[in-house]
C-alpha positions as CSV (number, residue, x, y, z in Angstrom):
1,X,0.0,0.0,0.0
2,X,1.4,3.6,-0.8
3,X,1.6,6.1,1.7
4,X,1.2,9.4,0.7
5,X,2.1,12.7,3.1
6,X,-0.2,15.2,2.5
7,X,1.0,19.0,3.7
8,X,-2.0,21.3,4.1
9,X,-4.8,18.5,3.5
10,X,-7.3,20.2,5.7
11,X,-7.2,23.5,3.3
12,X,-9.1,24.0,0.2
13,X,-7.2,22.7,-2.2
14,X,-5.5,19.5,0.0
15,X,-8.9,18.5,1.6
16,X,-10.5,18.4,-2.4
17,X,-6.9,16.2,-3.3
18,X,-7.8,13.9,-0.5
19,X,-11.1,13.4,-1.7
20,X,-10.6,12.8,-5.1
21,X,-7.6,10.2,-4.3
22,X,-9.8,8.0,-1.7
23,X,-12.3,8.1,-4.3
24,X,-9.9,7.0,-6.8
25,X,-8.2,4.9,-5.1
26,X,-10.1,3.7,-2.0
27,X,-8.2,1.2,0.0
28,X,-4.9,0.9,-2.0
29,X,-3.5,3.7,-0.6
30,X,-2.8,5.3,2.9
31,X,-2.9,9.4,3.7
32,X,-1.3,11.1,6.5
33,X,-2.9,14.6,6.3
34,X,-0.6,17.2,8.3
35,X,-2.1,20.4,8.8
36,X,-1.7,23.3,11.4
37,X,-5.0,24.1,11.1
38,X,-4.4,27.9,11.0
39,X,-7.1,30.4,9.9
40,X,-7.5,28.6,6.6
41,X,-7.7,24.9,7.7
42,X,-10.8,23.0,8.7
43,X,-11.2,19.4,9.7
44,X,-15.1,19.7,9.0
45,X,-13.9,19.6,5.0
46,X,-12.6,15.8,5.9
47,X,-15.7,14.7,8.2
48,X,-16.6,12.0,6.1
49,X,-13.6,10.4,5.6
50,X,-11.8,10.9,9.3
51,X,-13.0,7.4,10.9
52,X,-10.6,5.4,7.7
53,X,-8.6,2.9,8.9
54,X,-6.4,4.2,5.9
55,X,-6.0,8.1,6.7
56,X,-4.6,9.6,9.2
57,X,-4.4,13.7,10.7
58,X,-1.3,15.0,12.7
59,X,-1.5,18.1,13.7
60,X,2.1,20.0,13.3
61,X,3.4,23.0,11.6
62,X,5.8,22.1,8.1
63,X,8.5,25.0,9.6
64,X,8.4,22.1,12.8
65,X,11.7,20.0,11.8
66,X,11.3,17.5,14.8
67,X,7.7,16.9,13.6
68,X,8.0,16.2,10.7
69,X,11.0,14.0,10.7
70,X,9.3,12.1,13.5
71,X,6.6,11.5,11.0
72,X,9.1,10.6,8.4
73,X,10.8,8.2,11.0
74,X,7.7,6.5,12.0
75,X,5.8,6.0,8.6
76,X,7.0,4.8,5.0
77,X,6.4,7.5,2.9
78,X,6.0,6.9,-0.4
79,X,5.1,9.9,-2.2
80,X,4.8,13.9,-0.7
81,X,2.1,16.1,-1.7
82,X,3.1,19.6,-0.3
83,X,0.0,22.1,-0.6
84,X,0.5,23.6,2.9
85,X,1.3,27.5,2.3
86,X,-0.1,30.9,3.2
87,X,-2.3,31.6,0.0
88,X,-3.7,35.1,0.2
89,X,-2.4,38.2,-1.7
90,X,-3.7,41.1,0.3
91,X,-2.6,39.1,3.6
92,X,0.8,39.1,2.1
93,X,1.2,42.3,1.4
94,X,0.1,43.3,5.1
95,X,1.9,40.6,6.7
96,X,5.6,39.4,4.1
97,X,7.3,37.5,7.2
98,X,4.7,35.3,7.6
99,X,4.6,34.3,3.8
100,X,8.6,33.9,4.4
101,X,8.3,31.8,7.5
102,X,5.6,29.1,6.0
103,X,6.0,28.8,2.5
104,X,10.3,29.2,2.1
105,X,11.2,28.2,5.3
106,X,8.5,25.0,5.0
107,X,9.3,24.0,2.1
108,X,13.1,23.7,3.3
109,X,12.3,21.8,6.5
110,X,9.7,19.1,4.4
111,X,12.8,19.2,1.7
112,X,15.3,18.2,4.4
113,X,13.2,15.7,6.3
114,X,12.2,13.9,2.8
115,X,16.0,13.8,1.7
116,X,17.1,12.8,5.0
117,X,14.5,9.9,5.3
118,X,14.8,8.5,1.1
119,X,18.5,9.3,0.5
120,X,20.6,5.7,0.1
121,X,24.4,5.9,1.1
122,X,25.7,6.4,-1.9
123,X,23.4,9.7,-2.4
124,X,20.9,7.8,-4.7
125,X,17.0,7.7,-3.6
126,X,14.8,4.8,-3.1
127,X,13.2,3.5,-6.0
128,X,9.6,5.2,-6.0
129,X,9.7,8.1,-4.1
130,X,8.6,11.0,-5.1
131,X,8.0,15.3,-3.8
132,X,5.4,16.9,-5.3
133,X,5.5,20.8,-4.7
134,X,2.2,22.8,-5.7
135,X,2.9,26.2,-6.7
136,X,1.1,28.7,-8.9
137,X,1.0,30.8,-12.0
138,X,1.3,33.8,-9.8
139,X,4.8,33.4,-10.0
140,X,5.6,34.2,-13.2
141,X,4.4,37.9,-13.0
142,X,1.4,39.3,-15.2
143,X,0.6,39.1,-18.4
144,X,-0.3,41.7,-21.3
145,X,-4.0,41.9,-22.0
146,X,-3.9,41.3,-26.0
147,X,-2.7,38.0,-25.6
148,X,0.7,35.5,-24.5
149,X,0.6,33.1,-22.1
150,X,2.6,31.3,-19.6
151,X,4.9,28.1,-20.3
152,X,6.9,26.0,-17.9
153,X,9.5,28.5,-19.5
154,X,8.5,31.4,-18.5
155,X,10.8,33.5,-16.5
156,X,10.0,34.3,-13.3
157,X,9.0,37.7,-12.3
158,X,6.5,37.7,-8.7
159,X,4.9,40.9,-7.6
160,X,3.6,40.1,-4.8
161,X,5.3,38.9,-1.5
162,X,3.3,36.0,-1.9
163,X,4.2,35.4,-5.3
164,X,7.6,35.6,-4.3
165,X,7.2,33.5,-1.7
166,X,6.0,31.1,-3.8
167,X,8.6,31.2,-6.2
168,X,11.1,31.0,-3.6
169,X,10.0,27.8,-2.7
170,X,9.7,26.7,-6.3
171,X,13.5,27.4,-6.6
172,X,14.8,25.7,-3.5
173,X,12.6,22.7,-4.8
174,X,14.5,23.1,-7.9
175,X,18.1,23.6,-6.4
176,X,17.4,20.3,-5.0
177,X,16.2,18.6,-7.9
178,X,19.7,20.2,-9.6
179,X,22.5,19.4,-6.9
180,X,21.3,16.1,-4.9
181,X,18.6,14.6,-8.0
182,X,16.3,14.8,-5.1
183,X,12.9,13.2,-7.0
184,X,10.4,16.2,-7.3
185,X,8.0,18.0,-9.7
186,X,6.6,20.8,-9.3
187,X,3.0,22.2,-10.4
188,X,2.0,25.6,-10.8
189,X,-1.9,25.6,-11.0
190,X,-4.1,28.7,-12.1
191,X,-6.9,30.2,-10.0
192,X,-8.8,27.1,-8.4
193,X,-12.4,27.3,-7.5
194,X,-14.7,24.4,-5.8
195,X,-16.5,23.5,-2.3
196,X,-14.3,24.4,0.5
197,X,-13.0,27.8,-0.4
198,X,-11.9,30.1,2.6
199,X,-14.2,32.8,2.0
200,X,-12.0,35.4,1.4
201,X,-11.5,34.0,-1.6
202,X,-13.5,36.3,-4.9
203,X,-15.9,33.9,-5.9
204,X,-17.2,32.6,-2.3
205,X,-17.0,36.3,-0.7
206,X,-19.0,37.4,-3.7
207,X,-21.8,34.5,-3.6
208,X,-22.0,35.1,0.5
209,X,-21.5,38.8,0.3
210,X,-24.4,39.1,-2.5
211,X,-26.5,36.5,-0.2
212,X,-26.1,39.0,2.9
213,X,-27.1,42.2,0.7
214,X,-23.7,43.4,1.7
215,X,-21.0,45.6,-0.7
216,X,-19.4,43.3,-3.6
217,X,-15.9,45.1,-3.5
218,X,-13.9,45.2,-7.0
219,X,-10.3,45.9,-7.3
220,X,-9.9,48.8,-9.6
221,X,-11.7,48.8,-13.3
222,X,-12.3,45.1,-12.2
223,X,-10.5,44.0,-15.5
224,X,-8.0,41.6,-14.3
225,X,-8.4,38.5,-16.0
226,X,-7.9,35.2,-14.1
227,X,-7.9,31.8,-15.6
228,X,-10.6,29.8,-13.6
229,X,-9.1,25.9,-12.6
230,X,-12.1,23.5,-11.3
231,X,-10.0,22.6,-7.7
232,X,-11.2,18.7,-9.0
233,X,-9.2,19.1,-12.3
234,X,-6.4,20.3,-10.1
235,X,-6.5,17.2,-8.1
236,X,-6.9,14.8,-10.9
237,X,-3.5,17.0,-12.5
238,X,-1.7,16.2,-9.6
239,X,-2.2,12.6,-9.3
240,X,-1.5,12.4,-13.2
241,X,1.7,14.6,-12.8
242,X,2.7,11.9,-9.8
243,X,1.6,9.1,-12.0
244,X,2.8,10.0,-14.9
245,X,5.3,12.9,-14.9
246,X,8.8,12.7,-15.6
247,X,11.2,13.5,-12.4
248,X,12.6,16.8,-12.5
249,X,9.9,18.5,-14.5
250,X,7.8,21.5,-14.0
251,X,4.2,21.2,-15.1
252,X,1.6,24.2,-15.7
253,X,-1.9,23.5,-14.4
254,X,-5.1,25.6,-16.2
255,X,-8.3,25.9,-16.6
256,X,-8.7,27.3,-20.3
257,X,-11.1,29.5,-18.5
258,X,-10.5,33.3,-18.9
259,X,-12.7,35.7,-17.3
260,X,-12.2,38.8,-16.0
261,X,-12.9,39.4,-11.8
262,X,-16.1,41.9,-12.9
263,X,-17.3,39.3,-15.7
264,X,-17.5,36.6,-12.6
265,X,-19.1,39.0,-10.5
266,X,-22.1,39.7,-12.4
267,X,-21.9,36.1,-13.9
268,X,-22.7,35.1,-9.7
269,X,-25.1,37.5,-9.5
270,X,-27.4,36.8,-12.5
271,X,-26.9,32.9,-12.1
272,X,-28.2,33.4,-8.2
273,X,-30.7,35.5,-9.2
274,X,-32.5,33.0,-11.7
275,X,-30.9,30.1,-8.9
276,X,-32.9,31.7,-5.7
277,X,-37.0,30.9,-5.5
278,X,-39.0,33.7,-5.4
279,X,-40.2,32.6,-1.8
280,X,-36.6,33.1,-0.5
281,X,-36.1,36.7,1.0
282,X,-32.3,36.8,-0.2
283,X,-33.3,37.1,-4.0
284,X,-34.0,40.7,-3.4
285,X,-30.7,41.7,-1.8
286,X,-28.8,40.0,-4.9
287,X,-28.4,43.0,-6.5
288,X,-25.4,45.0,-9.0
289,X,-26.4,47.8,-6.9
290,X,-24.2,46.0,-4.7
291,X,-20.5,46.3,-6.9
292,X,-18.8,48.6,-5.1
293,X,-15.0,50.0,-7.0
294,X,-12.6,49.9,-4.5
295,X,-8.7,51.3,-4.8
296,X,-6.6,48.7,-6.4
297,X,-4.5,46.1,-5.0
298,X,-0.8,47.1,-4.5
299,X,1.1,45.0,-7.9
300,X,-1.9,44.1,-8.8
301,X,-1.3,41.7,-11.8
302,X,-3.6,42.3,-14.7
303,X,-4.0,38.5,-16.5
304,X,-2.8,35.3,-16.0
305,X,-3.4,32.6,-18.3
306,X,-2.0,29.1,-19.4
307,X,-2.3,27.6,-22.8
308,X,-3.9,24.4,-23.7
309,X,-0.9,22.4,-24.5
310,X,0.4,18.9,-24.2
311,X,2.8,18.8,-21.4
312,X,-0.1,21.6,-19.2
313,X,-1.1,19.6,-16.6
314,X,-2.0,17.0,-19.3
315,X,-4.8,19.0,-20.5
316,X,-7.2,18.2,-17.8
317,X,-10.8,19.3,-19.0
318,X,-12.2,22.6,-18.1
319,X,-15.6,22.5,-15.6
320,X,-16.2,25.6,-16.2
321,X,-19.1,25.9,-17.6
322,X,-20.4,29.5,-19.7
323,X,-24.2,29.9,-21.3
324,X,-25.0,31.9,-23.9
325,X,-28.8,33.0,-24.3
326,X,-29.6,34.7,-27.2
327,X,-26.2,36.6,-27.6
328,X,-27.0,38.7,-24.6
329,X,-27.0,36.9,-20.9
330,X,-24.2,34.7,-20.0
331,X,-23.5,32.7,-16.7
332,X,-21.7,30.7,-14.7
333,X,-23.2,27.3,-13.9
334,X,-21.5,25.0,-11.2
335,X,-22.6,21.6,-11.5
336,X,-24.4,20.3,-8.6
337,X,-21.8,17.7,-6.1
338,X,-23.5,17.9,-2.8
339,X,-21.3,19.8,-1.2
340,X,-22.3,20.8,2.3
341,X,-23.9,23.9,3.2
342,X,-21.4,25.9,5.4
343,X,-19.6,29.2,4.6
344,X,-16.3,27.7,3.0
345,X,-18.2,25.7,0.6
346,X,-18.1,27.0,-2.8
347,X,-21.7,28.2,-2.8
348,X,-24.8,27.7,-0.5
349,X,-26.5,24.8,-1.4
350,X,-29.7,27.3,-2.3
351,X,-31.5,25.1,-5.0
352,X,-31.1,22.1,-6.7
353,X,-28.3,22.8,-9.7
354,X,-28.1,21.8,-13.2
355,X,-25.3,21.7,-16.0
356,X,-26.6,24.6,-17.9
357,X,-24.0,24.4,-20.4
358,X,-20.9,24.9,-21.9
359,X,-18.6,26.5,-24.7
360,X,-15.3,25.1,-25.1
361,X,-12.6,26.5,-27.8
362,X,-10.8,23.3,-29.3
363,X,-7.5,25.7,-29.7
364,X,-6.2,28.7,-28.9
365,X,-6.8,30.6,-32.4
366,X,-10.6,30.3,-32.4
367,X,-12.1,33.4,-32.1
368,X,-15.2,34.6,-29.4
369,X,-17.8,34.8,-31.9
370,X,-21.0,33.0,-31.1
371,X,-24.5,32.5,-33.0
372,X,-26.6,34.9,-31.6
373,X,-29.4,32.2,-30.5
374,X,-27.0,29.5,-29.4
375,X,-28.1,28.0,-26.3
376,X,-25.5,25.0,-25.4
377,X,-25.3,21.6,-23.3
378,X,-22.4,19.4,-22.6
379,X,-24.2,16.8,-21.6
380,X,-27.0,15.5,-23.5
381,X,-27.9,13.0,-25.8
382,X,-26.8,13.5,-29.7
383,X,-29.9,14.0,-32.3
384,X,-28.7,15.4,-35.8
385,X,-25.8,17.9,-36.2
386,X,-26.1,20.6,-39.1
387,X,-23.3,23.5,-40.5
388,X,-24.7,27.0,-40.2
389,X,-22.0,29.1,-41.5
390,X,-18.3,28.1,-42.7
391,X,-16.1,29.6,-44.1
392,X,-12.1,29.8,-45.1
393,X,-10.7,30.1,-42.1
394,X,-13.9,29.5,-39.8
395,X,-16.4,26.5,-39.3
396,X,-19.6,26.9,-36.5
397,X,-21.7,23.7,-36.6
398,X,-24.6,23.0,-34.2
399,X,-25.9,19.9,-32.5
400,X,-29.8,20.2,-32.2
401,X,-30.8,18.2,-28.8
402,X,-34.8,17.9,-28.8
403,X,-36.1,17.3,-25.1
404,X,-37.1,14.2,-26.1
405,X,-34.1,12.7,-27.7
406,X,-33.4,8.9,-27.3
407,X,-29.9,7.6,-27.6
408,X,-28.0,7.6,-30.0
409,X,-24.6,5.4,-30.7
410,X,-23.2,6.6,-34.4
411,X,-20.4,8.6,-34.6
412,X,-21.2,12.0,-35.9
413,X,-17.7,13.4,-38.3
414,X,-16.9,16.7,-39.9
415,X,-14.3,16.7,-42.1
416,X,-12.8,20.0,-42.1
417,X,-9.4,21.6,-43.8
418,X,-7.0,22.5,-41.7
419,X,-5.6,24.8,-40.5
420,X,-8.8,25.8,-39.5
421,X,-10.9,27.6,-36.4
422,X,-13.9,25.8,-35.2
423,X,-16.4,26.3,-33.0
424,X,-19.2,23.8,-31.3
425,X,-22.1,25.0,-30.6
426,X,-24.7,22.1,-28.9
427,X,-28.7,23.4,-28.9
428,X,-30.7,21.8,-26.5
429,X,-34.5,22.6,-26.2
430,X,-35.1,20.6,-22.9
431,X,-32.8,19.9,-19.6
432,X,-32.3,16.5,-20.1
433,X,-28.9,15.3,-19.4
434,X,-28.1,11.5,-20.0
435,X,-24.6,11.6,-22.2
436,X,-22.0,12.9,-22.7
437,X,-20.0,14.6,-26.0
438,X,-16.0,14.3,-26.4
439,X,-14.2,15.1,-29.3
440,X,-10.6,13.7,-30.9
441,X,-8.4,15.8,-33.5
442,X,-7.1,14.3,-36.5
443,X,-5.3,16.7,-38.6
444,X,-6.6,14.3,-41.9
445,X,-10.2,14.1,-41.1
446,X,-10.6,17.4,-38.5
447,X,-13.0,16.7,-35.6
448,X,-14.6,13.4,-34.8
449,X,-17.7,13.7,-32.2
450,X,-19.1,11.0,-31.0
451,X,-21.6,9.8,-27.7
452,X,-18.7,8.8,-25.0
């Protein structure tokens, strides 16, 4: 059985890991979850799994070198997971030496304790180990606004002192991947979202703030642009990158899901105002009356964004999910996963959700325009597909989904020219939801679709 030490599990993104592996996995592996259970942490996010025979919480602080090595010491650890960091931008920039303390000095003592406990006398490690650091985009600086993105490449340039932080840590993790072939990778992940969030976080303050008829602050024009990561694809990258990932190697995690901070704003808005029943008194305090511009964050950075490429977190699939009605109203829809109803939770659990729909671009050249009447589904079941407008350089087709649609098994193919934008655009005229659509590239034949 592999035993896997998990730093920070009881956060938001290392509780949503520890999910997703047990789920996975079950009872073929073994967690030890250390946490310090700081402002951020909370057991209640693990309730349901604390009584496994296989997992296991320790309460200790990463910077704690006699802790952790006594963990080290006492368990076969097989694989590190290191989440645990201070996270939060305007706490940083209030409070540096605390940033410093957790997420450079940490990373150091986990570093040390992992090399001390898998390094063989003859400075070789023991087959199957394996350090995973998670870091973030944020430390490759900001982007221009007319395009570019970041690659693994990508110098780094933080302007934050948690970016720094962060990048810090990234480079001892590096130094030791370089001078002792210590067995690492290292992830840098985009702007997660899911259940769980600490609420200071944009997209739960905003759904609880709007909720509470309270202010909805926005940082300056509100025109940053962040690239949204479902915190489920991020999990799912991580186990791949410690599947799958060569030793050594840095690996970009995204989300493919561009928005800027006041597009999700009064995307949350409109989708709780249609989401809230009449009968509950908290649809009339969701209001954009409520956006309030505040003075912008010091080095605020303007866009971050990570391509769609081969070697980016293995292109896990976007859950991001955008609806377009009619050209004119577009919102977020978070598919429903019974997450509990408590204040770090994504969202309040207010009404029953459905996948509303989603708009994917198959590369990065395709362009934003849309059918004015397209309505889409991801998940429904195939009907009849038809081309309504092509072009030289553009292709749209539609897949018409009546609400009564039956299964349907055949392969649907467009043969297209390449090089070649395209865009999918899936109608549906009912709510029905019973398949699922996934597409494979051929640079012969174009796009195959087909029922999966």
């Amino acid at each position: 059985m592999r035993t896997y030490l998990v730093t920070g599990g009881a956060g938001f993104i290392g509780s949503n890991y520890i999910h997703y592996m047990f789920k996975k996995y079950d009872n073929e592996i073994r967690i030890i979850n250390v946490d310090a259970l700081t402002y951020a942490g909370n057991l209640e996010n693990l309730k349901d799994i604390e009584n496994r025979e296989n997992y296991t919480f320790v309460k200790a602080d990463i910077c704690d070198k006699e802790a952790i090595s006594r963990i080290f010491a006492e368990n076969d650890i097989d694989r590190v997971v290191h989440f645990a960091a201070e996270s939060h931008v305007d706490r940083s920039i209030k409070h540096p030496e605390v940033f410093v303390q957790t997420n450079v000095l940490g990373t150091a003592v986990m570093l040390n304790c992992a090399k001390a406990a898998w390094e063989l006398p003859d400075g070789s490690f023991k087959e199957g180990k394996k350090f995973l650091h998670v870091s973030t985009d944020e430390v490759y600086g900001s982007l221009e606004e007319d395009g570019g993105y970041f690659y693994e490449t990508t110098p780094y340039a933080p302007h934050s002192p948690y970016s720094a932080s962060k990048a810090s840590s990234d480079m001892l993790v590096k130094a030791y991947m370089d001078t002792y072939k210590f067995p690492a990778n290292i992830t840098n992940c985009s702007n997660n979202y899911g259940p769980y969030q600490f609420p200071e976080k944009l997209i739960p303050l905003i759904i609880n703030n709007a909720l509470q008829g309270k202010k909805l602050p926005v940082y300056g024009d509100g025109k940053n642009v962040r690239d949204w990561l479902y915190v489920e694809d991020h999990a799912k990258a991580i186990d791949m990158v410690q599947e799958k990932g060569r030793l050594f190697e840095t690996y970009n995690v995204g989300g493919h899901n561009e928005k800027q901070n006041i597009e999700i704003i009064n995307i949350i808005i409109e989708t709780l105002q249609e989401m809230l029943p009449d009968s509950d008194p908290r649809k009339k305090l969701v209001s954009k009356d409520l956006i309030t511009y505040v003075e912008d964050r010091k080095g605020h950075d303007r866009r971050y964004a990570i391509p769609a490429t081969e070697k980016a977190a293995f292109n896990t699939f976007p859950r991001l999910s955008i609806l377009e009605n009619n050209g004119s109203i577009a919102r977020l829809c978070i598919k429903e996963r019974n997450s509990p109803t408590t204040a770090s939770s994504l969202i309040p659990r207010i009404a029953p959700m459905r996948w509303i729909g989603f708009w994917r671009r198959f590369n990065a050249t395709c362009d934003n325009t849309r059918p004015p009447h397209a309505a889409m589904t991801m998940r429904s079941t195939i009907k009849s597909i038809s081309s309504i407008k092509a072009s030289s350089t553009t292709a749209y087709f539609v897949m018409k989904i009546p609400k009564t649609a039956t299964p349907n098994r055949r392969k649907l193919k467009i043969r297209i020219a390449f090089p070649m934008k395209i865009m999918i655009f899936i109608v549906s005229s009912g709510t029905s939801t019973n398949a699922a659509i996934s597409t494979t590239h051929s640079t012969s034949t174009g796009i195959i679709l087909k029922k999966s």
